[in-house]
C-alpha positions as CSV (number, residue, x, y, z in Angstrom):
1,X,63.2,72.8,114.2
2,X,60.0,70.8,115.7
3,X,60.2,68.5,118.3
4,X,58.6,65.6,120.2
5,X,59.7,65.4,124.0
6,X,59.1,61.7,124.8
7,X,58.8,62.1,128.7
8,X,61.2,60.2,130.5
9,X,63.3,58.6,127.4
10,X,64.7,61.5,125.1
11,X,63.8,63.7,122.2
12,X,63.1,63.5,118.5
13,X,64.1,66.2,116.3
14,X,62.1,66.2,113.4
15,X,61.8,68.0,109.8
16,X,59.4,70.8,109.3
17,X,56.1,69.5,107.7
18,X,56.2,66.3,109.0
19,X,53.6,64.9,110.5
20,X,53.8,63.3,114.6
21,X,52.8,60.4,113.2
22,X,55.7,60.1,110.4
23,X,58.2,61.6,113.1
24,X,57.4,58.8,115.7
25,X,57.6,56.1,113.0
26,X,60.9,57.6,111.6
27,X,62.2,57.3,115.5
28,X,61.5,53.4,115.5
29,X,58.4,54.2,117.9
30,X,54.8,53.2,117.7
31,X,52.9,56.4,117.8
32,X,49.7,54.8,118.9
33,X,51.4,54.1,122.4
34,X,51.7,57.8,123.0
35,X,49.2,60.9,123.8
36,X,50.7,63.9,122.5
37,X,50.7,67.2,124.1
38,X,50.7,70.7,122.8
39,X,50.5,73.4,125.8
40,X,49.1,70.6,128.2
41,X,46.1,69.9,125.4
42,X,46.0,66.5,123.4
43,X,46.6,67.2,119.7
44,X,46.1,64.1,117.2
45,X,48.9,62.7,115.6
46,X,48.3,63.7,112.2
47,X,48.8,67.3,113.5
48,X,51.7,68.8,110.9
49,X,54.5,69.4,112.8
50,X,56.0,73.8,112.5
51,X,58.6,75.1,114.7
52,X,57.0,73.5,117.5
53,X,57.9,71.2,120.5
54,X,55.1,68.5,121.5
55,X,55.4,66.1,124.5
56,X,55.0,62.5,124.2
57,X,53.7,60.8,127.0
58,X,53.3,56.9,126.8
59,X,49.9,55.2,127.7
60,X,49.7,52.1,129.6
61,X,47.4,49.5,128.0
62,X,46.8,45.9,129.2
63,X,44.5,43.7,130.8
């Protein structure tokens, strides 16, 4: 079962063939406040999730 580590709050299990994107949304998150990881390398959040476990680190935005 795919994953998405959210660094410093928890985990999301997700469904196989999901996208991040649908996963994070599912959650009740907002995946545009997040950089996802795959092996240390940025991966986009359309990426279909497989049997895989991405990190989700949150981005600080402001002004």
């Amino acid at each position: 079962m795919p994953s998405i580590i959210i660094i410093g709050k928890g985990t999301i299990n997700a469904d196989d063939g999901m996208t991040i994107e649908k996963a994070m949304i599912s959650a009740g998150e907002h995946p545009d406040a997040f950089i996802f990881l795959l092996g240390g390398r940025p991966i986009p959040m359309t990426s279909v999730l497989n049997e895989m476990k991405i990190e989700a680190l949150r981005v600080a935005s402001g002004g």
